[in-house]
C-alpha positions as CSV (number, residue, x, y, z in Angstrom):
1,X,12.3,-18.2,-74.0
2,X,14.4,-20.7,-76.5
3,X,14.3,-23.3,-73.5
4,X,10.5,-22.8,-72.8
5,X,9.6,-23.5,-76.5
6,X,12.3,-26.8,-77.0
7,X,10.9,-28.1,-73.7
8,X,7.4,-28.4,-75.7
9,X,8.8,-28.8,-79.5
10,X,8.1,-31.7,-81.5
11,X,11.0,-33.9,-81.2
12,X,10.2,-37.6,-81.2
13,X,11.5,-38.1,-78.5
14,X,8.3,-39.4,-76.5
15,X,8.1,-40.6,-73.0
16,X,5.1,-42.6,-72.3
17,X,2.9,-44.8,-74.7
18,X,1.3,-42.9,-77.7
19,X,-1.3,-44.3,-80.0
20,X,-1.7,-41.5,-82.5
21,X,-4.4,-41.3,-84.8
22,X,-5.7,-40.1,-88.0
23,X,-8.0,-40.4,-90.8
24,X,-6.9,-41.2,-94.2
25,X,-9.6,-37.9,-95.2
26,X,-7.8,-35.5,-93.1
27,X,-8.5,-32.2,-95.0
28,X,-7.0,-30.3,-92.1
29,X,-4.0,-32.2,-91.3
30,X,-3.2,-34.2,-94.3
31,X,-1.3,-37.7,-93.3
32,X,1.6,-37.2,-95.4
33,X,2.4,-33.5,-93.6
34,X,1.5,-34.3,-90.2
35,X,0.9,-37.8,-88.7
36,X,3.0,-39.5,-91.3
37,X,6.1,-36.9,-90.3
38,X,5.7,-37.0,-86.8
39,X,5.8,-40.9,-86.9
40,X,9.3,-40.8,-88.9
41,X,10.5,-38.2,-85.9
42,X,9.7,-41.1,-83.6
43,X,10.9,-43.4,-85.1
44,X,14.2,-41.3,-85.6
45,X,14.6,-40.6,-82.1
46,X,14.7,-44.3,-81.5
47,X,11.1,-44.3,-79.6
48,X,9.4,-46.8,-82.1
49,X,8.4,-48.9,-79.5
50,X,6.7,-46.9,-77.6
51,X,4.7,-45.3,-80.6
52,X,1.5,-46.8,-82.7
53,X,0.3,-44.6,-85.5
54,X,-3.1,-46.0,-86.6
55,X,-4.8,-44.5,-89.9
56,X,-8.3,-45.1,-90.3
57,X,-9.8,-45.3,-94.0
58,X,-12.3,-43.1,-94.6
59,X,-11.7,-40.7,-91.7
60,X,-11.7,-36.9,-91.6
61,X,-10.7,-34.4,-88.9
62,X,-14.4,-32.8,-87.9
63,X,-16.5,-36.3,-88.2
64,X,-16.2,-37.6,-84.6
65,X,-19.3,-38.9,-84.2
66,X,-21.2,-38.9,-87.5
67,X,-20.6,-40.5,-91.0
68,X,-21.0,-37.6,-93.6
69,X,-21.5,-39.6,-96.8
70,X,-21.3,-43.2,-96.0
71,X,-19.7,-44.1,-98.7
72,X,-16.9,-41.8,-98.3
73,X,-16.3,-41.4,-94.9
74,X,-15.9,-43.4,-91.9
75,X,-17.1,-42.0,-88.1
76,X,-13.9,-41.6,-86.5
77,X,-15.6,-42.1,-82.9
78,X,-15.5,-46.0,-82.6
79,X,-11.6,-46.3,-83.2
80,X,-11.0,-43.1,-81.0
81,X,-12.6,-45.9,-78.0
82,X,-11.1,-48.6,-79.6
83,X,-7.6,-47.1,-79.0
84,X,-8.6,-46.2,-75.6
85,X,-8.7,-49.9,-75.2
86,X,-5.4,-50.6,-76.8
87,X,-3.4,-48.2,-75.0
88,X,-5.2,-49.2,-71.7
89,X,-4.1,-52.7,-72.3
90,X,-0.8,-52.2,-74.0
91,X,0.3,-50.0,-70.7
92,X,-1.1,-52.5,-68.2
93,X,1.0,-55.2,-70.2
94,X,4.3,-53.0,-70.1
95,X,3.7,-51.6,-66.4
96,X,5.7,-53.4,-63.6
97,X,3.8,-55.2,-60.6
């Protein structure tokens, strides 16, 4: 059982390409306990490169699609595509031909 749970732990130690990210409104999982620790584990681990932690102003955790507040918050739909784009480039760009 102590194998099956450090074979999916969070270590840092990450394989593959990872853009993570996060609103800076995060009610749910606050930056500075979540996102913000799990960058520093990568980071740790030596994985840097392969890691890009993006915060977006104004975002919260439930607002996918819809800005509650304008002035507040920020739709977080529209940098959930534009990191599609980023990773799709930024693996095509590391991948061998």
């Amino acid at each position: 059982m102590h194998r099956a749970v450090e074979r999916i732990s969070l270590t840092g130690r990450i394989q593959r390409p990872l853009i993570s990210i996060q609103g800076t409104l995060d009610a749910l999982t606050p930056p500075a306990t979540f996102g913000d620790v799990y960058d520093r584990m990568v980071t740790d681990a030596g994985r840097a490169s392969q890691h890009r932690y993006v915060h977006v102003p104004g975002g919260a955790h439930t607002d996918g699609l819809a800005a509650i507040g304008k002035e507040a918050y920020r739709p977080m739909l529209p940098s959930f595509v534009a990191a599609f784009a980023e990773m799709e480039a930024w693996t095509r760009a590391t991948t061998p031909s």
